[in-house]
VOFI-384175 format. One record per residue (C-alpha): x, z, y; residue number from 0. Coordinates in steps of 0.02 Angstrom, whole numbers, always signed. Layout:
{{X,Z,Y},NUM}
...
END
This chain:
{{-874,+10,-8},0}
{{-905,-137,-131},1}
{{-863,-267,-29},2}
{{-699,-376,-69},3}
{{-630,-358,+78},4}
{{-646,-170,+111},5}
{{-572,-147,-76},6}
{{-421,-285,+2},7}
{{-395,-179,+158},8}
{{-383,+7,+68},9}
{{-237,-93,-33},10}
{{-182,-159,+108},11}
{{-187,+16,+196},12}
{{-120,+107,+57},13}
{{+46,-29,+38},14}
{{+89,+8,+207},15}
{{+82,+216,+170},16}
{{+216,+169,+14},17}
{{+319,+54,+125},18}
{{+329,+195,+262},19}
{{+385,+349,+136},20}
{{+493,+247,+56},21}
{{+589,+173,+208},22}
{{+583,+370,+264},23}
{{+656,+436,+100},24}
{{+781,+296,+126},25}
{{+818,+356,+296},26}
{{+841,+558,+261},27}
{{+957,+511,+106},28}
{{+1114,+555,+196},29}
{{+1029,+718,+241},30}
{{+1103,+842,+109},31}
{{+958,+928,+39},32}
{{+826,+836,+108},33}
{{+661,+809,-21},34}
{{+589,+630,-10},35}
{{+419,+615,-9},36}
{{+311,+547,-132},37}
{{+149,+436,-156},38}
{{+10,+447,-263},39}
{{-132,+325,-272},40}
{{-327,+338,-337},41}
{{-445,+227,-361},42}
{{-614,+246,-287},43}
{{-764,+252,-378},44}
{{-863,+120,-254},45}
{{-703,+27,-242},46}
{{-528,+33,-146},47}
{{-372,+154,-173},48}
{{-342,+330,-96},49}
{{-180,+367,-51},50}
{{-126,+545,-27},51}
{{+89,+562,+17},52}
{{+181,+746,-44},53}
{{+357,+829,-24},54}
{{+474,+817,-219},55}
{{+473,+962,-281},56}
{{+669,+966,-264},57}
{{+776,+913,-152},58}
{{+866,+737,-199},59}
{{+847,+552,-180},60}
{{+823,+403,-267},61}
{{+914,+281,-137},62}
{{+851,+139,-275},63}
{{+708,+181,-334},64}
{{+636,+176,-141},65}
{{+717,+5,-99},66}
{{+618,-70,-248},67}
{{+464,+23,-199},68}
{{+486,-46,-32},69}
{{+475,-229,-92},70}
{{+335,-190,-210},71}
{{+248,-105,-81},72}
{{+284,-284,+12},73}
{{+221,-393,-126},74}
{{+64,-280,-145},75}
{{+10,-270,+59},76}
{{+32,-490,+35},77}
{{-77,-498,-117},78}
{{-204,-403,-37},79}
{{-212,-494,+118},80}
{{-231,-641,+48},81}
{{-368,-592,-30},82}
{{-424,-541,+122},83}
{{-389,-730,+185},84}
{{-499,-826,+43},85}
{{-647,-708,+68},86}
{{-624,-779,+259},87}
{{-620,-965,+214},88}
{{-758,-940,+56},89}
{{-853,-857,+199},90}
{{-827,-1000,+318},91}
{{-862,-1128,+173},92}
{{-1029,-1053,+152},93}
{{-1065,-1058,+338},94}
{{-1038,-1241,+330},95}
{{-1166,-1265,+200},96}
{{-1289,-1171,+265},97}
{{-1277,-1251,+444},98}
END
């Protein structure tokens, strides 16, 4: 996977995993001794991000620390699709010439 907009989509892919545990661990914090969940990202060696999601190892939450990660995770799935976007239009561009 080298191309720009496989690389774009694995982020885009992988924001959406971080928005959904963190509106979850945002939704069990009430729950007394509930353990949020937790995301860790790797890059791939051809390109992109793996995302894998775990339990904490103790129970808690972080009631702020998951509303930030929620817009980050936000900011992050935008970036990516945009460059998902200009890959489109530099795409179309060349088409254009080429025609």
């Amino acid at each position: 996977m080298n191309s720009v907009s496989a690389t774009a989509r694995t982020g885009m892919q992988s924001a959406m995993q971080r928005l959904t545990v963190a509106a979850h661990n945002v939704a069990i914090s009430p729950v007394e001794g509930a353990r949020r969940q937790v995301v860790s990202q790797q890059t791939l060696p051809d390109g992109g991000v793996a995302t894998s999601i775990k339990q904490a190892p103790e129970p808690g939450h972080a009631l702020a620390e998951d509303l930030v990660e929620q817009k980050v995770a936000t900011y992050a799935f935008k970036a990516n699709l945009r460059v998902v976007e200009v890959e489109q239009e530099m795409l179309g561009s060349l088409l254009d010439e080429k025609v």
